[in-house]
C-alpha positions as CSV (number, residue, x, y, z in Angstrom):
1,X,124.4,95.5,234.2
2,X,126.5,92.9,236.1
3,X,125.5,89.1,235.9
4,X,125.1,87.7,239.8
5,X,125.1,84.6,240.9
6,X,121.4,84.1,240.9
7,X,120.7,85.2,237.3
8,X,123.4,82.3,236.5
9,X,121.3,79.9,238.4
10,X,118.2,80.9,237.1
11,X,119.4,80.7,233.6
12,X,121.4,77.3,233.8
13,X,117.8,75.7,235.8
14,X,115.7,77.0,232.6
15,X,118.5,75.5,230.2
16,X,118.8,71.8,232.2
17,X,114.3,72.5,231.8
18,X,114.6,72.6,228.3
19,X,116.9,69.9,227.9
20,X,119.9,72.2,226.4
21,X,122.4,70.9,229.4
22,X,121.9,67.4,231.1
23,X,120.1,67.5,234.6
24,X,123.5,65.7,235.7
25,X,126.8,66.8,235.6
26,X,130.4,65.7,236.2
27,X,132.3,68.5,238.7
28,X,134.1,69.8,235.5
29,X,131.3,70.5,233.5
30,X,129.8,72.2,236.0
31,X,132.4,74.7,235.9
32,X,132.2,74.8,232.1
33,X,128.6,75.1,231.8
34,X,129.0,78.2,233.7
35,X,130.9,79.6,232.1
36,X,129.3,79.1,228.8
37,X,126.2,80.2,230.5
38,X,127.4,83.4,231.6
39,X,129.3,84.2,228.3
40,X,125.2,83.7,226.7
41,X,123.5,86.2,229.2
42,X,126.2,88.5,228.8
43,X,125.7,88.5,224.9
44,X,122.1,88.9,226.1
45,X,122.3,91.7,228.2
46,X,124.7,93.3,225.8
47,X,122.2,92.8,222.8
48,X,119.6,94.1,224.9
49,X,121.3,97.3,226.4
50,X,121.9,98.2,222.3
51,X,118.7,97.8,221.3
52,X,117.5,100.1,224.2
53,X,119.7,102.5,222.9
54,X,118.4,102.0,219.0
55,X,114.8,102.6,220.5
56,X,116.4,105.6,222.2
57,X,117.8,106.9,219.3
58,X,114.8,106.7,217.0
59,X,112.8,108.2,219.5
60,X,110.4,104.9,220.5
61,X,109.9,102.5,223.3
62,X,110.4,98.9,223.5
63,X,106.7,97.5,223.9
């Protein structure tokens, strides 16, 4: 699964929410912040997508 450009928003608007990046931002952090934001989801996705496959594996479903 590809990360777009909305999931990115979505995910930096929680993280700014819950106080993990500052509601305002200099241009370069911006950029930055992405990037680090993108780099978590796709350890996310990835993490998910293997435990799928583990579930798979052993035969059960995610509840």
């Amino acid at each position: 699964m590809n990360i777009t450009e909305d999931m990115l928003q979505a995910a930096t608007r929680k993280a700014v929410e819950a106080g993990l990046l500052p509601r305002r931002m200099y241009v370069e952090d911006i950029a930055t912040n992405a990037e680090i934001m993108h780099d978590i989801l796709d350890a996310a996705l990835e993490s998910a997508t293997k435990g799928d496959k583990d579930l798979a594996d052993r035969g059960t479903r995610p509840s």
